[in-house]
N, C-alpha and C positions, 0 to 999 in steps of 0.2 A: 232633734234639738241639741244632745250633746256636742253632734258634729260642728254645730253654728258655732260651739262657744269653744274652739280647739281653731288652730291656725288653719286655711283656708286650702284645699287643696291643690294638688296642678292644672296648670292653666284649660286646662279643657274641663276643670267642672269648676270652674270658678263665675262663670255665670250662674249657676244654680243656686249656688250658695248665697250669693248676690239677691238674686228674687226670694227664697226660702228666708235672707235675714230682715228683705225688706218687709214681706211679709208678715213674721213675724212681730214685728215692731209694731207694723201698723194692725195686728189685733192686741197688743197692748195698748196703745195708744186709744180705740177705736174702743176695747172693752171697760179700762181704769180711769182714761184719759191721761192728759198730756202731764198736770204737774206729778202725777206715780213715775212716771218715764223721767220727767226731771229730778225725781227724788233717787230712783233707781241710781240713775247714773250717778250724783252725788255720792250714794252710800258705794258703789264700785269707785269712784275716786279713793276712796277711805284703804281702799285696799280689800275689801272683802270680796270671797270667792261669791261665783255664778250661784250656789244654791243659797248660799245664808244671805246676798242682797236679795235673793229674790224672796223666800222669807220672811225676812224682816219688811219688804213693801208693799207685797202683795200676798203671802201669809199661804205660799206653795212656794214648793221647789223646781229643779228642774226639770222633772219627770211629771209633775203636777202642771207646767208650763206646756209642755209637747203633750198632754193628754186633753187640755183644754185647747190648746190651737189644733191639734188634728179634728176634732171633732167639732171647730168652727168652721171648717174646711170640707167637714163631711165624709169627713173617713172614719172608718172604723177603731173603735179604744183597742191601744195595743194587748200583747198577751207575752205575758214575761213567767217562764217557768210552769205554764200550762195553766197560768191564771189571769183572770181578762182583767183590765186594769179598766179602771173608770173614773173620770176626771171628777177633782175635788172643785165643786160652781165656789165661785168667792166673788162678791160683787159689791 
């Protein structure tokens, strides 16, 4: 997730990132629905970074965001420092 929210990289993984953001989106979208996505982007107009819009909209961060989409996805909850990480449900 952090990758998504960092400039895109060279051209030969710039599809990934493409499918990975679209992705993305649409389990926001698909999980909050559509006016959190409208309000999202609003509050990132405002000027506010990637973890505090996300926050103050949907009430995780960005590591909170990539814990509940890998695991909508059906992958395994990451492990950061030898400790399993497990996604905070917000619905």
């Amino acid at each position: 997730m952090r990758s998504l929210s960092s400039s895109f990289p060279a051209r030969r993984e710039i599809t990934l990132h493409y499918v990975e953001s679209y992705s993305l989106v649409k389990f926001l979208i698909d999980t909050y629905g559509s006016e959190q996505m409208l309000l999202l982007l609003r509050v990132f107009k405002q000027g506010k970074s990637y973890d505090d819009a996300l926050l103050e909209v949907y009430a995780f961060d960005t590591d909170g965001l990539d814990d509940l989409w890998r695991v909508s996805l059906g992958l395994e909850p990451r492990v950061t420092d030898g400790v399993l990480l497990s996604p905070i449900l917000v619905g």
